[in-house]
C-alpha positions in Angstrom: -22.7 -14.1 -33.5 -18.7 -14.5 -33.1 -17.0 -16.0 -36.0 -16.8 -19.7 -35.7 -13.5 -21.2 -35.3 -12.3 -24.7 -35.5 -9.4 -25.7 -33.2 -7.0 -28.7 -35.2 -4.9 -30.4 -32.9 -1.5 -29.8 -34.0 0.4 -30.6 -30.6 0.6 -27.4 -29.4 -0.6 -26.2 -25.7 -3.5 -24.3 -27.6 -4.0 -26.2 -31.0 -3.9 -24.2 -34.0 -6.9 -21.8 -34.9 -8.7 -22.5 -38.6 -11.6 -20.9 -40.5 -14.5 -22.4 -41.6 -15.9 -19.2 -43.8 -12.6 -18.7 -45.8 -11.1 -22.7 -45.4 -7.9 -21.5 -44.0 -5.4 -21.0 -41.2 -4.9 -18.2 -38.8 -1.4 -18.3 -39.3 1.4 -20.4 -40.4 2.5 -23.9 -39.6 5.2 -22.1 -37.8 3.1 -20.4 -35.2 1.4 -16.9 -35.2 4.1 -15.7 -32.9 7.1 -16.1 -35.3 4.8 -15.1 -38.0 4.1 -11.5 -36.2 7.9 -11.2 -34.9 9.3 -12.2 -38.4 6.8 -10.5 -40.8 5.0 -8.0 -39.4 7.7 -6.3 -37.2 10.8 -6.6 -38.5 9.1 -6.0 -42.1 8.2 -3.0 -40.4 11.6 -2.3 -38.6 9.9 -2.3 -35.2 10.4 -1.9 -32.3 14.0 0.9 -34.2 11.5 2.7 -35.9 9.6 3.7 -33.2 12.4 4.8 -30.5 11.8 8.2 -29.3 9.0 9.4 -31.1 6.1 11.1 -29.4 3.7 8.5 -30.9 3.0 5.6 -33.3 0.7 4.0 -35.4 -0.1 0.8 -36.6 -2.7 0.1 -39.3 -3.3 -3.6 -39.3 -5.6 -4.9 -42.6 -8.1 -7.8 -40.7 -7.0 -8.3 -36.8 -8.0 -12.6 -37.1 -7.3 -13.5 -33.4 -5.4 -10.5 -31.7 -2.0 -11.9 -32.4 -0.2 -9.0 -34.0 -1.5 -6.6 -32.0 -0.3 -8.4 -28.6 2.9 -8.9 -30.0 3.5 -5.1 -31.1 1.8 -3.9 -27.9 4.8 -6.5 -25.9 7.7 -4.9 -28.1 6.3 -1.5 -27.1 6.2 -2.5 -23.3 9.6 -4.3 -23.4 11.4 -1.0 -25.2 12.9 1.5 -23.0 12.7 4.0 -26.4 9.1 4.0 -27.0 7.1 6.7 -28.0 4.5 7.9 -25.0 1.3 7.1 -27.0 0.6 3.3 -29.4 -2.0 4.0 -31.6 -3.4 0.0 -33.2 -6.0 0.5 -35.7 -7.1 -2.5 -36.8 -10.1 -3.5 -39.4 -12.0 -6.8 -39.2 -15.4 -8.3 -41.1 -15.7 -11.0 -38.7 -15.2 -10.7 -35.1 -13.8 -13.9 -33.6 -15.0 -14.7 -29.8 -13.0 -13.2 -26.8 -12.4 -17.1 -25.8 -11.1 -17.7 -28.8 -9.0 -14.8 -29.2 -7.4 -15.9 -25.6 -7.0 -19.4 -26.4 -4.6 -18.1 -29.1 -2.3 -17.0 -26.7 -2.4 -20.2 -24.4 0.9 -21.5 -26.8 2.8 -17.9 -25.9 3.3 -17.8 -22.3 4.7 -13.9 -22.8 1.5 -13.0 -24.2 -1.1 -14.8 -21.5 -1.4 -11.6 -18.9 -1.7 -9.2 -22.4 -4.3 -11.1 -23.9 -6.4 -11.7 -20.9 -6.5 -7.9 -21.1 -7.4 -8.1 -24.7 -10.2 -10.3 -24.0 -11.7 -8.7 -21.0 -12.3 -5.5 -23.3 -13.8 -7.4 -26.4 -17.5 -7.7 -25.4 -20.4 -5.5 -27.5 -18.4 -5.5 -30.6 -21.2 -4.1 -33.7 -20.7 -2.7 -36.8 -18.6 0.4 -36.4 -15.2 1.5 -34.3 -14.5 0.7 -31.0 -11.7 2.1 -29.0 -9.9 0.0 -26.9 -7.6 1.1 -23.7 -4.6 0.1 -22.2 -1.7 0.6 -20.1 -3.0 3.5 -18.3 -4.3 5.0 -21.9 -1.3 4.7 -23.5 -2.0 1.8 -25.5 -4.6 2.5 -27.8 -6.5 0.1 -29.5 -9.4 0.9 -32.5 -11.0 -1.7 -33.6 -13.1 -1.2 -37.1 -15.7 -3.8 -36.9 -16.7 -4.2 -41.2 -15.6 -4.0 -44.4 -11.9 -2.7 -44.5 -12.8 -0.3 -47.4 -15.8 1.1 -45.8 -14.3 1.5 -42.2 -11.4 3.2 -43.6 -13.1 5.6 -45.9 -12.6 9.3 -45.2 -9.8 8.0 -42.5 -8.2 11.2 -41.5 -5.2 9.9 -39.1 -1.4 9.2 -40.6 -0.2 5.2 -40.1 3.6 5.0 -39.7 3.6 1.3 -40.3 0.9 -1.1 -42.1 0.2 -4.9 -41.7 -1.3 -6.4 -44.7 -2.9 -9.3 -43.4 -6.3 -11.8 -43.4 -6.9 -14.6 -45.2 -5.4 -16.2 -48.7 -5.7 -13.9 -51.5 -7.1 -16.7 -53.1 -9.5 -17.4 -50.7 -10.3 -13.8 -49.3 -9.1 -11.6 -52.8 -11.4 -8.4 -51.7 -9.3 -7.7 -48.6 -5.9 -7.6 -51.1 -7.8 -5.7 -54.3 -6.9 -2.0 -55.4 -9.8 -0.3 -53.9 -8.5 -1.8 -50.2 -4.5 -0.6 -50.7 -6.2 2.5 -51.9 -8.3 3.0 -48.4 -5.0 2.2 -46.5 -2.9 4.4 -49.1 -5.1 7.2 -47.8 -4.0 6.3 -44.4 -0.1 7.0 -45.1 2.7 9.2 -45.6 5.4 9.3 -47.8 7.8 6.4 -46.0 5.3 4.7 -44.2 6.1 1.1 -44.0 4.2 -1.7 -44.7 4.7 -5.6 -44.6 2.6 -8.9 -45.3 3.0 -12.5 -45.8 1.4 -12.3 -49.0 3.7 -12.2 -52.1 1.1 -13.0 -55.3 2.1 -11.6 -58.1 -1.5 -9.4 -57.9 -1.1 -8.3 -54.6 2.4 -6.6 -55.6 0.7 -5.1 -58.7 -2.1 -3.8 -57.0 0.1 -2.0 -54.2 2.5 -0.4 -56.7 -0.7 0.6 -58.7 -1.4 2.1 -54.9 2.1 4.1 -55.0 3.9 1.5 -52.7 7.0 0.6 -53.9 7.5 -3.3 -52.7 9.8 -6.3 -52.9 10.1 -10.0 -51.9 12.4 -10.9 -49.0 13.5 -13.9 -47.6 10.8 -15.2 -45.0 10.9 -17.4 -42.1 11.7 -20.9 -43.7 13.1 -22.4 -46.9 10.6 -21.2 -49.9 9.0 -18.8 -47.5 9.1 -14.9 -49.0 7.5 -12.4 -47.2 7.0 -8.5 -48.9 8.5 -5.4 -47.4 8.2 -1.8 -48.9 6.9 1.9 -48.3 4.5 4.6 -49.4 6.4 6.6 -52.1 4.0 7.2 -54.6 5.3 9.0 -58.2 2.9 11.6 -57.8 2.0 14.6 -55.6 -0.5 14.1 -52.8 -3.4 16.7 -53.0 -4.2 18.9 -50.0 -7.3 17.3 -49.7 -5.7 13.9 -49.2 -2.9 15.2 -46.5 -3.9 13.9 -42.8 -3.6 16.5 -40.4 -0.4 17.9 -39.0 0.5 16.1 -35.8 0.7 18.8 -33.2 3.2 18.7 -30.2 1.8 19.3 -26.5 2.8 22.7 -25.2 0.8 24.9 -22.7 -3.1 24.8 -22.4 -6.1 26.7 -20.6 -9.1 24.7 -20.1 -11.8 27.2 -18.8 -14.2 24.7 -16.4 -13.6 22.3 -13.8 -16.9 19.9 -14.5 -16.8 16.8 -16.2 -16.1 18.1 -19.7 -13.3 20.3 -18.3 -11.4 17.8 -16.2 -11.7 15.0 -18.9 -10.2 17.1 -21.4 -7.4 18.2 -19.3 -6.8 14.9 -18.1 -6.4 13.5 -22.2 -4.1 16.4 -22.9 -2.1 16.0 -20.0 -1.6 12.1 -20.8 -0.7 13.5 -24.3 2.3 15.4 -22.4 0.6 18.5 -22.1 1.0 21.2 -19.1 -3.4 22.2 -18.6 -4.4 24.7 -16.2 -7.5 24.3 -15.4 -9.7 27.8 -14.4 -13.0 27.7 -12.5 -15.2 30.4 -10.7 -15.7 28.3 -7.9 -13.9 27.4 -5.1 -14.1 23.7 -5.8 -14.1 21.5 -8.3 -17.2 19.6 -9.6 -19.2 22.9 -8.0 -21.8 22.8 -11.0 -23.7 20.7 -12.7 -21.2 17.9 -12.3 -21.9 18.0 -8.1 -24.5 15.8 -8.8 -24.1 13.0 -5.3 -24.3 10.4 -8.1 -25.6 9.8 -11.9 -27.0 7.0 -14.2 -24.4 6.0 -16.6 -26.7 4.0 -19.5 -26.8 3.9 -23.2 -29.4 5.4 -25.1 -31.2 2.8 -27.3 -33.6 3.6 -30.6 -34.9 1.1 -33.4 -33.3 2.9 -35.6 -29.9 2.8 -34.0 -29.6 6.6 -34.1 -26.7 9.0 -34.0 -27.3 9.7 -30.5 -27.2 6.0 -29.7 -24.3 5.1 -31.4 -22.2 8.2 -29.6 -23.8 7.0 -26.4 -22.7 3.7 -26.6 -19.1 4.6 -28.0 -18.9 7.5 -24.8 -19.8 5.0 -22.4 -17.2 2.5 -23.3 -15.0 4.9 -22.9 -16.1 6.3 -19.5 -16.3 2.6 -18.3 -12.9 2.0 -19.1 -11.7 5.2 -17.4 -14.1 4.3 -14.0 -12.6 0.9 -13.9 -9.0 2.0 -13.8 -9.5 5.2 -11.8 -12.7 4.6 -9.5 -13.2 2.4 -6.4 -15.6 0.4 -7.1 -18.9 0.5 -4.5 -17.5 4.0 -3.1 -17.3 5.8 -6.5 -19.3 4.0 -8.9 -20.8 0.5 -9.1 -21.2 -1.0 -12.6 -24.7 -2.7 -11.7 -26.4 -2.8 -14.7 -29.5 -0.3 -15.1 -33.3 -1.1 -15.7 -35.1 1.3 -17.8 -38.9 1.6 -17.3 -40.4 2.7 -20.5 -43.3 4.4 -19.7 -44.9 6.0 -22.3 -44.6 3.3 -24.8 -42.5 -0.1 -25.6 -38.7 1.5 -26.8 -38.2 -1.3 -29.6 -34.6 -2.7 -29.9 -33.5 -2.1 -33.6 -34.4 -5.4 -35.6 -30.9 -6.4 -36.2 -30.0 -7.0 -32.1 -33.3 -9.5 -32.4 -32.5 -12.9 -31.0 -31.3 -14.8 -33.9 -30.1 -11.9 -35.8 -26.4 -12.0 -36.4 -25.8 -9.0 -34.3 -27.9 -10.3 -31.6 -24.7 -11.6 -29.5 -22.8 -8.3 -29.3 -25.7 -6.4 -29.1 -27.1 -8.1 -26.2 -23.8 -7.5 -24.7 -25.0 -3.9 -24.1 -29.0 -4.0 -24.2 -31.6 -6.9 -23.7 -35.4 -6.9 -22.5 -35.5 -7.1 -19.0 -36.2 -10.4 -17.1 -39.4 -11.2 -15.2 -36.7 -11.6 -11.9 -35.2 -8.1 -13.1 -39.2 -6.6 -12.8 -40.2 -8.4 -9.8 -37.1 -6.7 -8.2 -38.6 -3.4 -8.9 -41.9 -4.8 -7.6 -43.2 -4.0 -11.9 -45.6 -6.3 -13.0 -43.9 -8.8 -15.7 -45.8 -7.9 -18.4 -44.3 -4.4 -17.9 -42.2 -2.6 -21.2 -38.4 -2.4 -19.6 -35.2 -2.7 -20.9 -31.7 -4.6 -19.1 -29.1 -2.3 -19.7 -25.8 -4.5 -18.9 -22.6 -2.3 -19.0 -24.4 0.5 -17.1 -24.2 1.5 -13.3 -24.3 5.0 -11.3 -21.4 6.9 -10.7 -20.1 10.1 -8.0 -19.3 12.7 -11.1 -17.9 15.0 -8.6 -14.9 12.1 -7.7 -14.1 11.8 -11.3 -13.5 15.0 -11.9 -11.1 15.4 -8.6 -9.0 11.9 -10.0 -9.3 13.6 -13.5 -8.0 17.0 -12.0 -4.8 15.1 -10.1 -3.7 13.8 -13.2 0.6 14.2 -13.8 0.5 17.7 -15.8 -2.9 19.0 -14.7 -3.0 22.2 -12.5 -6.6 23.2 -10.7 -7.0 26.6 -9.8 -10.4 27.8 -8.3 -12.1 31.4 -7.3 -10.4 32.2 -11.3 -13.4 34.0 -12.9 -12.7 33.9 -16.7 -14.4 36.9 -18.4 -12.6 37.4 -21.7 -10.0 35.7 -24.0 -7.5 38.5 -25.6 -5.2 37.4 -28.6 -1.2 38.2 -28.1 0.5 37.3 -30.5 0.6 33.6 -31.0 -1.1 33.3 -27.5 -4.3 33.6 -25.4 -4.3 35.4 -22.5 -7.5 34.4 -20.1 -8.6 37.6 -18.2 -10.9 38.5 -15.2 -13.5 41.1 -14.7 -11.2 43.4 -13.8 -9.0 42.7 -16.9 -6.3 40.9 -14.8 -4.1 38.1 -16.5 -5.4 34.8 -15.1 -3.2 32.6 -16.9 -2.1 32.4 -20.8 -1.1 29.5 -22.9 -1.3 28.4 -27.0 -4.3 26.5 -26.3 -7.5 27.5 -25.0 -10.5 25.0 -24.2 -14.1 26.6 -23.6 -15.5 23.8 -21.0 -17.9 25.7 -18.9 -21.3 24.2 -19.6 -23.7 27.5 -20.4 -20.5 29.7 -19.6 -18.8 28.9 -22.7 -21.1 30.8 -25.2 -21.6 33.4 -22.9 -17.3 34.1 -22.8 -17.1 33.5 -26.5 -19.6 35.5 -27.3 -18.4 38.5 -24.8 -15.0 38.0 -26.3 -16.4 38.7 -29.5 -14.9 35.3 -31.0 -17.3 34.6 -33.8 -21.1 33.6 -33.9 -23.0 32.7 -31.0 -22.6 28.8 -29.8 -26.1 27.6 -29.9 -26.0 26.3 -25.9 -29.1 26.2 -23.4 -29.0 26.3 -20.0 -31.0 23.8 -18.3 -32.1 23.8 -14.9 -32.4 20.4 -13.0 -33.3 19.7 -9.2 -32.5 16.1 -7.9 -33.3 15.0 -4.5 -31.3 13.0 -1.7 -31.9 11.2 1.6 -30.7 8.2 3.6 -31.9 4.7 3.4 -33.7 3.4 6.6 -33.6 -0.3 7.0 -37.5 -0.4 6.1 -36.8 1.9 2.5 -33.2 0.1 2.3 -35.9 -3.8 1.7 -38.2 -1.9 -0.6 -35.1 -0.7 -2.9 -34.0 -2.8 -5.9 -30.4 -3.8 -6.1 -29.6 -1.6 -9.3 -30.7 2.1 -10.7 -34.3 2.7 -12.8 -34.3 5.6 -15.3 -37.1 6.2 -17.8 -38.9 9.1 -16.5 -36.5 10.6 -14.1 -34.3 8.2 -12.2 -33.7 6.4 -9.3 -30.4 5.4 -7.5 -31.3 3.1 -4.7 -28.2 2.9 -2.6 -25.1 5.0 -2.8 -22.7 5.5 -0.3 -22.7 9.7 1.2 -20.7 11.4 4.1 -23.8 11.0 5.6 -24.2 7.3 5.5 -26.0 4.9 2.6 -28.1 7.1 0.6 -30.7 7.6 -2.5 -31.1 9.9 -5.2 -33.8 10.4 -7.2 -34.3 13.2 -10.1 -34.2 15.2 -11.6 -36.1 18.0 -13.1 -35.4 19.5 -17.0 -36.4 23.0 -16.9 -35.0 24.8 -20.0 -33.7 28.6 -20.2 -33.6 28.7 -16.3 -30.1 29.6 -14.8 -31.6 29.5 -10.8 -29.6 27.0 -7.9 -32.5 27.8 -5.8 -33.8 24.7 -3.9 -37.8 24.7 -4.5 -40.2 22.5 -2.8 -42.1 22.3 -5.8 -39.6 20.6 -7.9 -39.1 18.1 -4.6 -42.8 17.2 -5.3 -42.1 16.9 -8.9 -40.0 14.1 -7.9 -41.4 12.5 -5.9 -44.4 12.3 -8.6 -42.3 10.9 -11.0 -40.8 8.1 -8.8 -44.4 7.1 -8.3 -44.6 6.2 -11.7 -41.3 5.2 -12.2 -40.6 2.8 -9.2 -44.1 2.2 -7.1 -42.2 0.4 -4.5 -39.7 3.0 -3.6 -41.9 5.8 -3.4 -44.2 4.2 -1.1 -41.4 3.3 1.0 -40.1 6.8 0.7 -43.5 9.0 1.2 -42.9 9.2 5.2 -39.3 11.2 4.3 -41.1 13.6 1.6 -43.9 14.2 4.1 -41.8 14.4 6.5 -39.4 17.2 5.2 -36.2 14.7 5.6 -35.5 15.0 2.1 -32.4 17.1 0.5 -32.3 18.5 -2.6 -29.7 19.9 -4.8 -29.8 21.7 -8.2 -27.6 22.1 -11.3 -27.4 24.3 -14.4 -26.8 21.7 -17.3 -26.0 22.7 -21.0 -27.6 21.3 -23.9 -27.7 21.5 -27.9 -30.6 22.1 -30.6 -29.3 18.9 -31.7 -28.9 17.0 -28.1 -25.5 16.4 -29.1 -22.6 17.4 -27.7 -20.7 20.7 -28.8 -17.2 19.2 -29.9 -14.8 20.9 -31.8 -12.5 24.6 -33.2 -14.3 27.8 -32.7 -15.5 29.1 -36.7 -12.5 30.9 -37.4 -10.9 31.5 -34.2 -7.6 29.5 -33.8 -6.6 27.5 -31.3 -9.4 27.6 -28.9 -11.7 25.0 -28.6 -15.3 24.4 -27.3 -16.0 21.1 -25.1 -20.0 21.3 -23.9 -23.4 20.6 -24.8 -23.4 17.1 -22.9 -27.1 18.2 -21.6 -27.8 15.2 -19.2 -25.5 12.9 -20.6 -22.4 14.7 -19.4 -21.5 11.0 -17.9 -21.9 9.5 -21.4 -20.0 11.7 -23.5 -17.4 13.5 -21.1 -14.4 10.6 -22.0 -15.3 10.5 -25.0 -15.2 14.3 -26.3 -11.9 14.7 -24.4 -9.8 12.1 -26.4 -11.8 12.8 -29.5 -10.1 16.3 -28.8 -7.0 15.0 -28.1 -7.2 12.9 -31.4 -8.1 15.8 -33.6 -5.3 18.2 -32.3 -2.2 15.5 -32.6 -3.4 14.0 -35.8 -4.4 10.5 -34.3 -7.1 7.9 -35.1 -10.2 9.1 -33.8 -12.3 6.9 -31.5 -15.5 6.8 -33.1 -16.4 7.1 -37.0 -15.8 10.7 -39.2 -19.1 10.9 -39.5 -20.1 10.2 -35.9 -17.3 13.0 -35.2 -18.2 15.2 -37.8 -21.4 15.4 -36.1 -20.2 16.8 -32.6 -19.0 20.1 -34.5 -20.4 23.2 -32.4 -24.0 24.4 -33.6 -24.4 28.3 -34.0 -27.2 30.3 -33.1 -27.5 31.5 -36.9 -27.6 27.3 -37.7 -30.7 26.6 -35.4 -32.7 25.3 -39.0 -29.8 22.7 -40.0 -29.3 21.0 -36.7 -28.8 17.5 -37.0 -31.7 15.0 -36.5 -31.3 12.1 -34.5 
């Protein structure tokens, strides 16, 4: 449930935001605007500090309404000097309402059109990290929903400026002890600056205990002091503790032009990277990713498993990039997906329970489906199903071309990668007949099943442990008779079903497909069409009747796809074991929709030293599996 907030009617357009839990304002009498402008950034010498550098950070201690980070985001906008990449990580216990957070902003006409932004992206907020996205990616947003201590433990990114912020020491004194300035400590550099409204005596203590060296300054009335300093602590910093070195774009081979290959080029290139992108084929999207159109869903597990948690933080992320980059009913629809749970009842985890406190955010992403949503799908209402909400199909073959056209990114087809050959302090990407395709500092192995199969004929260390997985779907058009019988939104469960999607040919279907492990064959068998059709019986009664004339018939199409999968059914994410500077991106399985985004900035994030969009240990577990590893392959 969102934090409740009481509104006092101070004569302002909005009326000024107070808390129940801690007893205490949002901001000062003054307004949070002049608060943000007069503490936060100029305690922080912002926008200066900022001009000309590739990127910034900003580590804000409890994010309350929004209001800093709309006001840092404007200076950013506004500044002619500013880097190419904000970074805004920002930690909060308790998660105010998007409403709220907008009517915030109702008293700061400047900041209306950046907080209706704000508030369109704050939906599904649970316990964890969510990665926000703005201005074309350039704006980045991570919000670290829990306990500022815990979210920021084993934090491996580098803040160049720090808010100190939340409520009253007095009222709120865990958010300003030592063991907090020591989690944000661990989050700095030497000069890193940080600023807060909060001048108690014990705050100062416990930061210089910290090794920040702070001071009181004049604030933004009489009698108001505000506190200014930096990270300079008296001792040295151990290796251990360093963040990683922030690298700067250069020149980069991704080997692949699927969805895990065109994502990744398309985050470097953002990034201000030059990525050429090699592929055997003579078009992009030719694999696995040539799919006329996938289900885009979360997975779901009462536990609230690893692979659920990734799922959910990938499609945010892929959502985000359809929205801005997609048109909408040609290239993907964002209709919501029913899952029919066939075999047995899939049990929401007991916290997302109505009544639970995470029941709000959590039903933001999954519910049980409706008797309307089951009569729909012509399912009795007694059947197990779940309402996925922020969930649609998508064309993965037009998000790669988009991806591909990004400023920076160069496609070239009919380039059959067959080895990678260290010179000097590049690689050079050669053919079968050992001819130069390109060469660059960077390499990024991309290529579904291929990737193991050219590390491991380059010789570059163990074997990745990847599968190839066959997988026929089938296609045909919608008749006006099949077109009534169809429900207005995709069914997964066992196999799937995409009722109407627009083709070359006209409004379509596509129903499928089939998981057939350690098979590398494209061939088209009618067996497999059977297959599907079987499933679809079971899966959606309605459609398959309505569709039996076009099996029988022989009007059906069929296409097939070599997908790539993990012991682990995670994604492989991550440095080669002792190879430097190439990089494996694959393993997606049939999720490649799910996780392609989001292994492609959590590359990005790991090679320039950046916060990373999803929890260390969520991360940590996207690290590529080895053959020789089969027996310690995560469980999820």
């Amino acid at each position: 449930m969102p934090e409740r907030m009481e509104w006092l009617a101070d004569g302002t357009a909005g009326e000024s935001p107070h808390s129940p839990r801690f007893g205490d304002r949002y901001h000062s009498e003054l307004g949070g605007l002049e608060q943000a402008k007069a503490v936060f950034l100029q305690g922080c010498r912002l926008p200066e500090a900022w001009a000309g550098q590739p990127q910034w950070c900003v580590l804000e201690t409890g994010f309350g309404l929004g209001l800093n980070f709309l006001v840092t985001w404007a200076a950013w906008k506004a500044d002619p000097q500013r880097p190419r990449l904000l970074h805004f990580v920002s930690t909060e216990a308790f998660p105010a309402s998007p409403d709220d957070v907008f009517r915030s902003a109702w008293s700061h006409p400047e900041l209306i059109s950046f907080a209706q932004a704000l508030k369109d992206q704050l939906w599904g907020l649970l316990p964890g990290m969510h990665r926000l996205v703005f201005e074309g990616g350039q704006v980045l947003l991570t919000l670290c929903i829990g306990d500022a201590k815990a979210m920021l433990q084993g934090a491996a990114f580098e803040a160049d400026s720090v808010y100190l912020g939340g409520s009253s020491p007095l009222l709120s004194p865990d958010i300003w002890d030592v063991h907090t300035f020591k989690a944000v400590a661990r989050c700095c550099r030497r000069g890193t600056r940080v600023a807060s409204w909060a001048v108690e005596r014990s705050v100062r203590e416990a930061l210089a205990q910290c090794g920040f060296v702070v001071q009181k300054f004049p604030g933004m009335s009489p009698g108001r002091d505000n506190l200014q300093g930096h990270y300079q602590p008296a001792w040295e910093l151990k290796k251990s503790r360093l963040s990683p070195a922030r690298r700067m774009p250069a020149d980069c081979i991704v080997i692949g032009a699927g969805l895990a290959g065109a994502a990744v080029a398309a985050s470097l290139a953002r990034r201000g990277w030059q990525v050429t992108v090699l592929d055997a084929a003579s078009t992009p999207a030719a694999g696995a990713s040539g799919l006329p159109a996938g289900v885009l869903a979360a997975h779901v597990s009462p536990d609230d498993s690893v692979l659920s948690r990734l799922s959910r933080s990938g499609i945010r992320v892929m959502l985000q990039q359809a929205d801005s980059l997609l048109q909408t009913g040609t290239d993907w629809r964002p209709t919501g997906v029913l899952e029919h749970c066939i075999e047995h009842a899939r049990k929401l985890p007991a916290a997302w329970q109505a009544g639970q406190p995470l029941a709000d955010a959590a039903h933001d992403w999954t519910t049980l489906a409706t008797a309307e949503q089951l009569k729909q799908c012509g399912l009795a209402p007694e059947t197990p199903a779940l309402w996925h909400v922020r969930a649609g199909w998508i064309k993965p073959a037009r998000l790669v071309r988009v991806w591909l056209a990004s400023p920076g990114v160069t496609w070239r087809g009919q380039s059959d990668a067959r080895q990678l050959v260290r010179q000097a302090d590049k690689w050079q990407v050669l053919d079968a007949a050992g001819q130069v395709l390109a060469q660059a500092e960077l390499v990024v192995l991309a290529a579904g099943h291929g990737s193991g199969v050219l590390a491991e004929s380059a010789g570059l260390g163990p074997a990745l442990a990847l599968q190839a997985i066959r997988g026929q779907a089938s296609w045909g058009l919608n008749t006006p008779h099949t077109a009534l019988a169809m429900p207005a939104f995709p069914v997964n469960g066992h196999g799937s079903l995409v009722p109407a999607v627009p083709l070359d040919q006209g409004m379509g279907w596509v129903i499928g497909s089939t998981f057939e492990r350690d098979s590398s064959s494209r061939e088209i068998r009618p067996a497999d069409e059977l297959h599907n059709f079987c499933k679809l019986q079971t899966l959606q009664p309605l459609a398959a009747q309505a569709l039996a004339n076009q099996f029988d018939g022989h009007q059906v199409q069929g296409w097939a796809g070599i997908r790539c999968a993990t012991p682990s059914r995670l994604p492989s994410l991550g440095p080669l074991e002792n190879v430097p500077d190439v990089w494996v991106s694959s393993g997606m399985g049939s999720r490649g929709l799910s996780f392609a985004a989001l292994c492609a900035e959590l590359l990005a994030a790991r090679l320039h030293g950046e916060p990373l969009p999803l929890e260390q240990r969520l991360a940590d577990a996207l690290l590529p599996q080895y053959v020789k590893r089969h027996a310690n392959t995560l469980k999820t």
